[in-house]
C-alpha positions in Angstrom: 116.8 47.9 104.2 118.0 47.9 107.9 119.8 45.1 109.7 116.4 43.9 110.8 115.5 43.2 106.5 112.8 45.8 107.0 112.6 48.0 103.8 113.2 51.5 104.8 113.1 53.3 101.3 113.8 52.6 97.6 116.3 54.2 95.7 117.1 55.1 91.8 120.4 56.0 91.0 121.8 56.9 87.7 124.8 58.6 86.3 124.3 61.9 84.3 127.0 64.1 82.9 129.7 62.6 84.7 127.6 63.1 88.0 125.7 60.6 90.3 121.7 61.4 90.6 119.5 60.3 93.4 115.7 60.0 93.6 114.5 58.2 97.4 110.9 56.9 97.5 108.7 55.6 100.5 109.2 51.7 101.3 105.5 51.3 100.2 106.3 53.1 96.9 108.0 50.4 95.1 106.0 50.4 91.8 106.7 54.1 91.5 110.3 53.5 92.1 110.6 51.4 89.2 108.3 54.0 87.2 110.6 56.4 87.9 113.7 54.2 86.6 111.6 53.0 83.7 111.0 57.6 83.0 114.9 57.9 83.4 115.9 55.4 80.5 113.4 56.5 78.3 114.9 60.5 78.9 118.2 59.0 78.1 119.2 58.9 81.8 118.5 62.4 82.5 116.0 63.7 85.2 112.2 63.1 83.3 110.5 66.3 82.1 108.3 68.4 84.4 109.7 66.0 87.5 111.3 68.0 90.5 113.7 66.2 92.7 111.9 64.8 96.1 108.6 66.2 94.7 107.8 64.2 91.8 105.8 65.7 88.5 104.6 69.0 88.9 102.0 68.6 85.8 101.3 65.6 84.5 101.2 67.7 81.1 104.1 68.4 79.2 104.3 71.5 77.5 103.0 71.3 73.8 104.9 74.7 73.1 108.2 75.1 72.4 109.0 78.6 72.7 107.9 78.1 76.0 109.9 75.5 77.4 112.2 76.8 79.5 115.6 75.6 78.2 114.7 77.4 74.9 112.9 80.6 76.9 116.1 81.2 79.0 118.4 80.7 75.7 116.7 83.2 74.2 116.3 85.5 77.6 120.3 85.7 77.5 121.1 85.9 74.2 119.0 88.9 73.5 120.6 90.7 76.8 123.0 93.6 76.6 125.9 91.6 78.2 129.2 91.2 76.7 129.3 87.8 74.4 131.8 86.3 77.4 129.2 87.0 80.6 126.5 85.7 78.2 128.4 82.7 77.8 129.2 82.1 81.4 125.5 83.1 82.1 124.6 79.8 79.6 127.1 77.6 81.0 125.9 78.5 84.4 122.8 77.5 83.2 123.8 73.7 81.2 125.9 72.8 84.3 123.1 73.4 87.5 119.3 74.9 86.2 118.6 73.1 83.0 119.8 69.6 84.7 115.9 70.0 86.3 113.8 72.7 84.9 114.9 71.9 81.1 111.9 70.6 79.6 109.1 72.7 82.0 106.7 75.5 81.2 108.0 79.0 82.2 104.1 79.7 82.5 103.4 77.1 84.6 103.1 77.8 88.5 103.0 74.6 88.9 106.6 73.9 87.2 108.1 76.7 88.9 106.9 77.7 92.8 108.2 78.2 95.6 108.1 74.7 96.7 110.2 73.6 93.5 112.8 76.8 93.5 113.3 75.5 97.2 113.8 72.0 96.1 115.8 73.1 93.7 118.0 74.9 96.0 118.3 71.9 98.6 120.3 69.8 95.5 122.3 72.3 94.4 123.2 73.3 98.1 124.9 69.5 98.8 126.4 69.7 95.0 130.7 70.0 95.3 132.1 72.1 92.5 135.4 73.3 91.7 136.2 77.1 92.1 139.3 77.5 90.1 141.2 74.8 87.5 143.3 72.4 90.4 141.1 73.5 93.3 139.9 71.1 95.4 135.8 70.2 95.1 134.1 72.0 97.7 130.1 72.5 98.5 128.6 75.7 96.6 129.2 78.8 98.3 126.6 81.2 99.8 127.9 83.3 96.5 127.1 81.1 94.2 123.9 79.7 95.3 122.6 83.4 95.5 123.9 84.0 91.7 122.1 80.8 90.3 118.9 82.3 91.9 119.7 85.4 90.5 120.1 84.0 87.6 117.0 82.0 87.6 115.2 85.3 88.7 116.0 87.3 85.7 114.4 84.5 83.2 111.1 84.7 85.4 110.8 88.5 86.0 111.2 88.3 81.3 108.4 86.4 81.9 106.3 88.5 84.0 107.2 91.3 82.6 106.4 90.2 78.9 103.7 91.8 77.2 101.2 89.8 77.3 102.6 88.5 80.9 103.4 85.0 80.7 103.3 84.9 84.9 101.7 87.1 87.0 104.7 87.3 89.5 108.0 85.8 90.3 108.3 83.1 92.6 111.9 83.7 92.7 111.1 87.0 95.4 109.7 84.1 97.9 112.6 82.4 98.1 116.2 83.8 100.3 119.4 82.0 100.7 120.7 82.6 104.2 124.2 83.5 104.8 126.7 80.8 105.2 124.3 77.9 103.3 125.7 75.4 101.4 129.2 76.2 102.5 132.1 74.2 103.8 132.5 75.7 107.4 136.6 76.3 106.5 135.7 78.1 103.2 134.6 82.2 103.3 133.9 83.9 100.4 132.6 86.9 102.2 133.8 90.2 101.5 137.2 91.4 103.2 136.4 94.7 105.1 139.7 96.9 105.8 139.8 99.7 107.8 141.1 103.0 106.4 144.0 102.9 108.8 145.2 99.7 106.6 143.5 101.1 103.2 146.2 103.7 104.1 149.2 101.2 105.2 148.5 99.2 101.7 149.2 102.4 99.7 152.1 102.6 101.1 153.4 98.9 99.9 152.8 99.6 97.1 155.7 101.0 94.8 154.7 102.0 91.2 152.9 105.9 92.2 150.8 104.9 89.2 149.0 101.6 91.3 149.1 104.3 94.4 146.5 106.4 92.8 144.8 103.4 91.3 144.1 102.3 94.9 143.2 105.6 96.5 140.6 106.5 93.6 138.9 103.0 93.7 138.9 103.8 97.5 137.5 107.4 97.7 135.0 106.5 95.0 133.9 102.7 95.3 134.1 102.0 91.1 134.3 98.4 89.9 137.8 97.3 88.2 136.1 97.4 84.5 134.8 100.9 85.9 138.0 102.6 87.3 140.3 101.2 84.4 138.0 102.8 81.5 137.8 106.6 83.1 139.4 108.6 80.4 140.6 112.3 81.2 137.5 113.6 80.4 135.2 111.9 83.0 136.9 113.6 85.8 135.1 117.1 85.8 134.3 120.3 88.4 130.9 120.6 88.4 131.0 123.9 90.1 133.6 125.5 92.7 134.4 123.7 95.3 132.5 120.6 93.8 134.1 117.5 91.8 132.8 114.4 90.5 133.8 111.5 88.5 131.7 110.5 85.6 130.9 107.0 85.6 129.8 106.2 81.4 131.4 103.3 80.4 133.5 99.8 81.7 135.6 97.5 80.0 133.6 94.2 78.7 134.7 90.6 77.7 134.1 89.3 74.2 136.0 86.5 74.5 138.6 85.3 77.3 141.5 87.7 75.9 139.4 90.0 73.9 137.9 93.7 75.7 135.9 96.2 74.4 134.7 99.4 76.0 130.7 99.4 76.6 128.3 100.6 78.8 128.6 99.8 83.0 127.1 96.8 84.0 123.9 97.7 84.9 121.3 100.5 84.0 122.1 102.4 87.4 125.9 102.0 87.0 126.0 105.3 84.7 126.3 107.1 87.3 128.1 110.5 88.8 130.4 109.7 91.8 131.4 113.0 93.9 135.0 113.2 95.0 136.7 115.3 97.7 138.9 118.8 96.9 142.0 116.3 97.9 141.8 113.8 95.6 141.2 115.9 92.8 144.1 117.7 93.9 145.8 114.7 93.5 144.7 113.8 90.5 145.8 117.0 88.9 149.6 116.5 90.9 149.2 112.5 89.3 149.2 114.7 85.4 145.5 114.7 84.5 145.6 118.3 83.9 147.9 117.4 81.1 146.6 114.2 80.0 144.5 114.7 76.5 140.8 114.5 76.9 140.1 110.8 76.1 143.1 109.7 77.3 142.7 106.4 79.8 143.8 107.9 83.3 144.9 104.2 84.2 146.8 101.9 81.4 149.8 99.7 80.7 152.2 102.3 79.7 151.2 102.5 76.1 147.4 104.1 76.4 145.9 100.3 76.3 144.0 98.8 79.2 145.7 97.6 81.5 145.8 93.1 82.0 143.8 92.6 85.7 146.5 89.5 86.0 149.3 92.1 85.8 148.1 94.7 87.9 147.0 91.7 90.5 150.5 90.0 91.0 151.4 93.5 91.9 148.6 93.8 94.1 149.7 90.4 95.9 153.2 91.6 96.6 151.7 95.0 98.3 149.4 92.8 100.5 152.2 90.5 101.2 154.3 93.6 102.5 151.9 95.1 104.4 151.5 92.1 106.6 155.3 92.1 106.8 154.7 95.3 107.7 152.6 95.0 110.6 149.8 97.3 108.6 147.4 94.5 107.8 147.0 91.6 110.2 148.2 88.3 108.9 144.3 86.5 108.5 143.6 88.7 105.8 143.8 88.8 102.1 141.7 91.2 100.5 141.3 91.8 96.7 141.4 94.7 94.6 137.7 94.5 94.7 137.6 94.4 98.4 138.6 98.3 97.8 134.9 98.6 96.6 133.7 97.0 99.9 135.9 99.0 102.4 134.0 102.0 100.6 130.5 101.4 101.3 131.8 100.1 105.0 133.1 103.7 105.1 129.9 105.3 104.2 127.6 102.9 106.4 130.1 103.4 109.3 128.2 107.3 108.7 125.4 106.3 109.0 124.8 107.2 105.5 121.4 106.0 104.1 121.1 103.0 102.0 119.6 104.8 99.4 122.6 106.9 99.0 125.5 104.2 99.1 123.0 102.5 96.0 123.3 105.0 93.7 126.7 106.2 94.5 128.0 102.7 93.7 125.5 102.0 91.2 123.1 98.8 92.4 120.6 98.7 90.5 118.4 97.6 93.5 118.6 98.8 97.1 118.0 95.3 98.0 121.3 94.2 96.6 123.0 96.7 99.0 121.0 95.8 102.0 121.4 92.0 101.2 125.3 92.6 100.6 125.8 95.1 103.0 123.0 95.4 106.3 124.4 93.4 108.3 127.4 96.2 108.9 124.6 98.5 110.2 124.7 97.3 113.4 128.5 96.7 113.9 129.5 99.9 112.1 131.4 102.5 114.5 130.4 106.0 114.5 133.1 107.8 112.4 133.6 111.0 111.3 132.2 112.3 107.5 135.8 113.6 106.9 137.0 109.5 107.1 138.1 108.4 103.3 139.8 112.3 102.6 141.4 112.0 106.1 143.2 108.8 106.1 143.9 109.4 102.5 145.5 112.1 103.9 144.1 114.5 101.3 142.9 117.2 103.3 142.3 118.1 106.9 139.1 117.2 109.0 136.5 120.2 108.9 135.3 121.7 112.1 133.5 120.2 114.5 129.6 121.5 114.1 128.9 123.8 117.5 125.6 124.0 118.9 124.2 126.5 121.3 124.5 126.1 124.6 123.6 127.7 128.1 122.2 126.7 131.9 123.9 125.5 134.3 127.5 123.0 134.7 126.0 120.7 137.0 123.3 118.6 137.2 123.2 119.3 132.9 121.3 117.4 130.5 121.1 118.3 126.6 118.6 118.6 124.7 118.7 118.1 121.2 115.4 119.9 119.3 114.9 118.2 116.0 111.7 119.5 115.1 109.0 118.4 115.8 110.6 116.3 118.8 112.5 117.3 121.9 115.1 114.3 122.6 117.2 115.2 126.4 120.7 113.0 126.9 123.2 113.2 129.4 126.1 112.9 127.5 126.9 116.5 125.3 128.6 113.2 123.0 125.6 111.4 122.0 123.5 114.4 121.7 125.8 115.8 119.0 126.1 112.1 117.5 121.8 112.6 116.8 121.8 116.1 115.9 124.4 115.7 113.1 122.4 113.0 111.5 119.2 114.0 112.2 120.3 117.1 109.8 122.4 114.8 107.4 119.1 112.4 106.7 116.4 115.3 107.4 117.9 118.7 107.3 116.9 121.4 108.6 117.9 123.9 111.6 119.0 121.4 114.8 120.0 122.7 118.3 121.3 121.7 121.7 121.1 123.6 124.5 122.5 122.6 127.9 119.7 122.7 131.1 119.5 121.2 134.6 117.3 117.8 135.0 114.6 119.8 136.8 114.5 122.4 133.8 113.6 119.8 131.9 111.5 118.0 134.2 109.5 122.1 134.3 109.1 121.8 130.8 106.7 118.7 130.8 108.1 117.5 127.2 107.7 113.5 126.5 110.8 111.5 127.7 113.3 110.7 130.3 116.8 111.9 130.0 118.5 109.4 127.8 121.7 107.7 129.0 123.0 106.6 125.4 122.5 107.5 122.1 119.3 107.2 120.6 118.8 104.2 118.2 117.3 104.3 114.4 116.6 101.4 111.9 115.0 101.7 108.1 111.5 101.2 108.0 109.5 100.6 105.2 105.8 102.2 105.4 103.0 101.7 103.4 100.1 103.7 103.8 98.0 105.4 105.6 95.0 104.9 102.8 91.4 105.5 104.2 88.2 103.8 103.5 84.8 105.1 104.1 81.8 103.1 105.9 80.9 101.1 102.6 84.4 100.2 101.9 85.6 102.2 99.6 89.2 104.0 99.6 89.9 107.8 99.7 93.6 108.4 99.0 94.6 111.9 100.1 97.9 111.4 98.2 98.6 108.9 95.9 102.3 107.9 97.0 100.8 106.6 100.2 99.8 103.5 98.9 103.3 102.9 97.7 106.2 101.0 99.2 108.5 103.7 101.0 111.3 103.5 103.0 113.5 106.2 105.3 115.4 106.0 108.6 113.3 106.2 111.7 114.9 106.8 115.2 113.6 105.0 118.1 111.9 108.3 119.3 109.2 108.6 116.2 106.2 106.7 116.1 107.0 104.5 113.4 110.1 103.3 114.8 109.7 99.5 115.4 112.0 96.1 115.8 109.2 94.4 114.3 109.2 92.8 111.0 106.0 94.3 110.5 103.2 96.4 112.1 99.5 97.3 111.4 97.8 100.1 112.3 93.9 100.0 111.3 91.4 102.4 113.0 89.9 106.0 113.4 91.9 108.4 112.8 90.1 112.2 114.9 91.0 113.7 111.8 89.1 112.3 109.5 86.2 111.9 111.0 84.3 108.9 109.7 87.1 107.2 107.8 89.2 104.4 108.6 92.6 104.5 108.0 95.3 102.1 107.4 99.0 101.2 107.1 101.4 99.1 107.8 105.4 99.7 108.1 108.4 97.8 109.8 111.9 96.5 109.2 111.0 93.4 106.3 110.1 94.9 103.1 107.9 92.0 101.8 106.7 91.4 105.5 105.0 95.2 105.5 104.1 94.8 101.9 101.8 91.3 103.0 100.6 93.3 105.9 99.5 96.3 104.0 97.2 94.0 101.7 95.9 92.5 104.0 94.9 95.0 106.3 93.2 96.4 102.9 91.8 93.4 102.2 89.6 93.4 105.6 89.1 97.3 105.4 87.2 97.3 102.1 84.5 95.0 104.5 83.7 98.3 105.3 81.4 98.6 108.7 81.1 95.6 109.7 84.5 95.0 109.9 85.2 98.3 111.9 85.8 96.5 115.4 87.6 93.6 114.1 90.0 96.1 112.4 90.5 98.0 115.7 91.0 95.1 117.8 93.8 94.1 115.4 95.0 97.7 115.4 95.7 97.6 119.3 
């Protein structure tokens, strides 16, 4: 009511768990208000079954089927999971404590019960809910963190479902639904990732006064493993895989039973058994650290008695290095990485390359390229252009190889370069930026690459596409689908089955399918294929070029009739 007596909205509010709950109607929706309150007694003050906060009922049908209601689907879902019994417990509490609160008594089958629209409305209460991170830590909003691993969560008991056989769903509404960076947040709390450069990777080392954590620290560095990873290599998973070529075997981690009980089992996810290559240098190092002479199955890393070694041990030590290297002047006073910060300086390393996201996934063992581009993309633009040689030089394990010479003639003055990477000609005026290209033009597409040095009007003779570039040339990952063709009644020719798949590869700003765009259609006649129409679709938004593709299909299957409409959106 406002200070004029006019009724502005009617509330229920109840206490459940410990916690206030809120449900707002309309002024004119009085009677349901007191519906509402009259469903909330009867469910023993809890939320009413099927009803979605600031929706209302999503079926006006419970479910009849037990197995089927999703408290007791998800239950099931973890249980039956290949987790250690501790992360299967924190996966159930996570559950109790923030899903189950609303979703408890709905159908996983129902698309009613779980949509977009309710995942979202979901999100929305748990986004102003305050928890505690840490026993005697102050309440705070949900991190961006922790929001994205209830979804998770949530997403992993919905894909079961899909992908039962029979399918209980036909998709996952889960995929529809993002949570941007920095929701839900207090603005003085960051739980982002704490990038260091190698220069203070190196200066941490040095802090550090046990040789033993030394090497700890420079392997989790060179290679990017997980604690539970780098702690369980044995002797044996260090191997030469042929001269000149060394890798670390990546087979099993160290897994929770209970809170002080460890096991060793399988890494965390299907793509975490995994082979991670090393440099000459810090094998070298390993062997002058005493693998050579350790026995086969042996832990490389342990407390002094062959047993694992206690994270809380290692991480006071840890503490006192950071502390030093501030001290120090080495690491600058606003930050305060953790161990596992190591594993995030890594892949900042490799995307600093301009190594492909496809790489840095399996080498750090996501099982998803979309958890590396969620986690890690944003570098891509911000990321300096450093050498290949960058973890084995400031590790200070080897020397930097020589710089890759191109050839070069023409004249001093006046010069452009031009770098052929076949089938394109690409002129620069900086020798620099021309090299920058060529390098990874052969690192993501090998190949022979060249650069040879020519006056502007030797280029200008040569009537090849392009003005002489005054930077370096620009490249984004695209996803493509397509092209697939369709005849005059409608019906599709593929000339190769992949095309019709989701595919995605670096594309420089010099190739046709280079675009800023989320996504891109391309529908028309194609000269060499005569008749057929062909279409695709590609850009920078995976699920954007996927709805594109579809639905360029969809009008293409029209067949004739359609043919000027689809070239009129082609243009």
């Amino acid at each position: 009511m406002n200070k004029d007596g006019i009724v502005t909205s009617h509330q229920v509010k109840w206490r459940m768990d410990g916690a206030w709950q809120t449900e707002t109607f309309l002024p004119e929706d009085d009677e349901a208000a007191e519906i509402f309150k009259a469903a909330v007694e009867e469910a023993g003050n809890r939320w009413p079954a099927g009803w979605v906060k600031g929706i209302g009922y999503v079926s006006s049908q419970e479910p009849d089927e037990s197995a089927y209601r999703f408290d007791n689907y998800a239950r099931r879902s973890i249980e039956n999971r290949m987790a250690g019994d501790y992360h299967k417990r924190l996966q159930i509490r996570a559950l109790e404590n923030h899903i189950f609160p609303i979703f408890e008594n709905c159908d996983v089958r129902s698309t009613e019960h779980f949509s977009k629209a309710t995942i979202s409305a979901w999100l929305n209460v748990m986004r102003k809910k305050k928890v505690q991170y840490g026993r005697g830590a102050p309440y705070r909003h949900m991190s961006t963190g922790t929001l994205r691993g209830l979804l998770k969560t949530l997403s992993s008991i919905l894909k079961e479902a899909v992908d039962a056989d029979p399918p209980l769903r036909r998709r996952n509404p889960c995929d529809l639904v993002t949570v941007p960076d920095g929701v839900g947040q207090d603005e003085d709390y960051d739980d982002a990732a704490e990038f260091m450069t190698p220069e203070e990777i190196a200066g941490l080392i040095d802090c550090f006064r046990r040789p033993a954590d030394q090497m700890l620290v420079r392997l989790t560095y060179g290679t990017g493993l997980r604690w539970g990873e780098v702690t369980a290599l044995a002797a044996r998973h260090v191997r030469i895989t042929e001269p000149g070529r060394y890798e670390v075997r990546v087979t099993r981690a160290w897994k929770r039973r209970t809170p002080t009980l460890f096991y060793l089992g399988p890494p965390k996810t299907k793509a975490g058994r995994r082979s991670v290559e090393i440099t000459a240098g810090l094998w070298q190092e390993l062997q002058d650290f005493g693998l050579a002479e350790q026995r086969q199955d042996t832990l490389i890393f342990h407390d002094g008695y062959g047993q694992r070694i206690k994270y809380g041990t290692f991480y006071r030590r840890w503490k006192t290095a950071v502390k030093r290297a501030k001290a120090k002047g080495v690491l600058p006073e606003w930050k305060n990485p953790t161990f596992h910060d190591l594993r995030h300086s890594h892949i900042a390393a490799l995307i600093s390359d301009r190594n492909s996201l496809t790489y840095i996934q399996r080498r750090v063992g996501h099982e998803s390229i979309k958890t590396t581009s969620d986690r890690y993309g944003h570098l891509l633009d911000t990321a300096h252009l450093a050498a290949l040689d960058t973890l084995d030089r400031i590790l200070g394990t080897g020397g930097a190889p020589a710089k890759t010479t191109f050839a070069a003639s023409g004249l001093a003055t006046a010069a452009v370069y031009v770098a052929t990477l076949a089938p394109y000609f690409v002129a620069f005026e900086s020798e620099d930026d021309a090299e920058r290209v060529a390098e990874r033009w052969a690192r993501d597409r090998g190949g022979a690459v060249r650069i040879e040095k020519m006056t502007e009007d030797e280029w200008a003779g040569k009537e090849l596409p392009g003005a002489v570039r005054q930077g370096a040339a620009h490249r984004a990952w695209i996803w493509e689908m397509g092209p697939v063709f369709y005849t005059e009644d409608g019906s599709e020719v593929l000339t190769v089955a992949t095309t019709a798949e989701m595919r995605g590869g670096w594309r420089w700003d010099f190739e046709e399918t280079y675009t800023d765009e989320l996504a891109l259609q391309v529908i028309g006649n194609d000269d060499e294929k005569g008749p057929l129409v062909p279409v695709r679709a590609y850009g920078t938004d995976e699920a954007a070029v996927h709805e594109a593709f579809l639905a360029a299909r969809a009008v293409a299957v029209q067949g004739m009739n359609a043919r000027e409409e689809l070239s009129a959106v082609g243009q």
